[in-house]
C-alpha positions as CSV (number, residue, x, y, z in Angstrom):
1,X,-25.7,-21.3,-56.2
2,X,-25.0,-21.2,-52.0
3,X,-28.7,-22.6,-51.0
4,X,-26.9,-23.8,-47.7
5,X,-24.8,-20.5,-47.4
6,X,-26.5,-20.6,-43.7
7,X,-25.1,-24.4,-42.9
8,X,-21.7,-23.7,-43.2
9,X,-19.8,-27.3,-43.4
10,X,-23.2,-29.2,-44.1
11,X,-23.1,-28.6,-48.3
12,X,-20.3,-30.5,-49.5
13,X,-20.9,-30.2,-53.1
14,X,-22.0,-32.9,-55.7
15,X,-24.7,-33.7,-53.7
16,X,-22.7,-35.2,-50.8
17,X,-23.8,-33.9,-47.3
18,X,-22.0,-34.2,-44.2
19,X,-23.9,-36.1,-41.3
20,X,-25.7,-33.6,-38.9
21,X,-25.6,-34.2,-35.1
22,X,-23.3,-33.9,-32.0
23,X,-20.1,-35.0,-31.2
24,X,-18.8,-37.0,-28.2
25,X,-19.0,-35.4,-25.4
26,X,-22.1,-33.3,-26.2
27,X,-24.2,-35.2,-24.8
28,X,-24.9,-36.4,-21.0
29,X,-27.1,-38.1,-18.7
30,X,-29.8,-37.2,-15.7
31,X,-32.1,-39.3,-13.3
32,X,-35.1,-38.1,-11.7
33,X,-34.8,-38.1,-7.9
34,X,-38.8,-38.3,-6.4
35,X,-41.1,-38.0,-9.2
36,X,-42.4,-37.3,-12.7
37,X,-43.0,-34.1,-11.8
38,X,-39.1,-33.5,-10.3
39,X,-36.9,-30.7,-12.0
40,X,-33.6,-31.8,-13.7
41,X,-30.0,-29.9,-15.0
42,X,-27.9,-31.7,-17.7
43,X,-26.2,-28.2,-19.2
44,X,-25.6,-30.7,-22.4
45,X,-26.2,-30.0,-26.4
46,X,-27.8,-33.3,-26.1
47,X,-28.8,-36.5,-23.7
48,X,-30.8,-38.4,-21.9
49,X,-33.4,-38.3,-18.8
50,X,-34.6,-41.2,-16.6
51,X,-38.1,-40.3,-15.4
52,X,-38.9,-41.6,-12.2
53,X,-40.9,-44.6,-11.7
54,X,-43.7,-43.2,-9.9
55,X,-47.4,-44.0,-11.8
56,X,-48.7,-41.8,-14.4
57,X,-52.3,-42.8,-14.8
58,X,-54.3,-43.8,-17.8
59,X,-54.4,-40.4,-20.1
60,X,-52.6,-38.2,-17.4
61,X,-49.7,-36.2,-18.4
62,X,-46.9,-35.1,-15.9
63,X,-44.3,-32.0,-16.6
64,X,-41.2,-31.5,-15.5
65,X,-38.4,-28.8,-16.0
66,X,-35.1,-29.2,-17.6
67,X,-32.5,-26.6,-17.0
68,X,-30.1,-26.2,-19.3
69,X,-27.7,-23.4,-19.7
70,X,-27.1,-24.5,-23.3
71,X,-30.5,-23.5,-24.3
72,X,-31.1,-20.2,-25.4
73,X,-34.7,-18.5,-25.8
74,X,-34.8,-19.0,-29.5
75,X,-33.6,-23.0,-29.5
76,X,-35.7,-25.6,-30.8
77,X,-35.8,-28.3,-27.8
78,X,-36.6,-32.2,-29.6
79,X,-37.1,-34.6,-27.0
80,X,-38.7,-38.4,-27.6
81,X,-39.2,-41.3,-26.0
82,X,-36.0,-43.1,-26.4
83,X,-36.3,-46.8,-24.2
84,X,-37.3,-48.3,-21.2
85,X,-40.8,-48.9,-20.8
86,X,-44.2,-49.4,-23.0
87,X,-43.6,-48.8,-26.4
88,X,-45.8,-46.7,-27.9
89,X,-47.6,-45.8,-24.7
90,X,-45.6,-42.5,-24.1
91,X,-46.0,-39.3,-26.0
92,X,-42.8,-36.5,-24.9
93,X,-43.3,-32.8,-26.0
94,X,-41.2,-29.4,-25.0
95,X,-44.0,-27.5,-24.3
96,X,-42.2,-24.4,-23.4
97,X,-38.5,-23.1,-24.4
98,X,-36.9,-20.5,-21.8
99,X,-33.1,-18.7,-21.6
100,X,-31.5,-21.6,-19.3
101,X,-34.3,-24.0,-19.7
102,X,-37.2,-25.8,-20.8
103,X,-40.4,-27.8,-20.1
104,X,-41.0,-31.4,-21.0
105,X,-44.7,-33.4,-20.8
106,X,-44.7,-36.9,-21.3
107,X,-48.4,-38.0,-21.7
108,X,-49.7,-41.5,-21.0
109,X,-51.6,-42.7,-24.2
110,X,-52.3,-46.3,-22.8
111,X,-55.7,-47.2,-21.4
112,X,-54.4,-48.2,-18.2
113,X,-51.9,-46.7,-15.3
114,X,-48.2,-47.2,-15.7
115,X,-45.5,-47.3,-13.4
116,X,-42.3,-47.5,-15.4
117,X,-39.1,-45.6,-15.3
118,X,-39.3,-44.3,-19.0
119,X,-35.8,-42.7,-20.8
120,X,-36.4,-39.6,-23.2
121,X,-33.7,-38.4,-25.1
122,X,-33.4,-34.9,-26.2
123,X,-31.5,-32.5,-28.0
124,X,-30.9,-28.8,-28.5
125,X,-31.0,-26.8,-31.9
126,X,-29.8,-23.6,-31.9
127,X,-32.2,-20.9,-33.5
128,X,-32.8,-17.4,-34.0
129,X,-35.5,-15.3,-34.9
130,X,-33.1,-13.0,-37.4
């Protein structure tokens, strides 16, 4: 039965799965010139961001635009934070998915300011609605 018909390459067989991800050279990196709030282009599957080390106060959030020409309007945009910084104290979120580009908010869930040049990693799943 071809329940992974879809994945092509992913169902092995005997219940043996290939790994799922990116190979080298998918991926890239981008630092934020001014701000938190500064607009970025990596046109990678997958990478990193440097925010800026500018303060995000106590329960503030601050969004910024990725573009990207690898996403499409349909992709699935995951983005965490990956290091640098207080852990725990960060919460990262695509809150909107365009043709070319996406927006990220990174909300400060610490009870006090922080000024720290935080690194999300993201990646880009390629969807459709058909």
């Amino acid at each position: 039965m071809a329940v992974f018909n879809k994945w092509k390459g992913i169902w092995l067989g005997a219940q043996r799965f290939m790994n799922f991800g990116f190979a080298t050279g998918s991926g890239g990196a981008v630092i934020q010139g001014t701000g938190k709030t500064t607009g970025v282009t990596l046109n990678k599957m997958t990478g990193k961001v440097t925010m800026h080390g500018a303060e995000l106060a106590a329960g503030a959030e601050a969004t910024f635009t990725l573009t990207n020409s690898k996403i499409g309007a349909t992709d699935l945009v995951l983005v965490h934070h990956g290091s640098a910084g207080t852990a725990g104290a960060y919460m990262a979120q695509c809150t909107l998915v365009a043709a070319g580009s996406c927006s990220i908010t990174v909300s400060n869930l610490s009870a006090g300011a922080l000024s720290e040049a935080i690194v999300l990693h993201f990646a880009v799943i390629k969807g459709v609605h058909a």
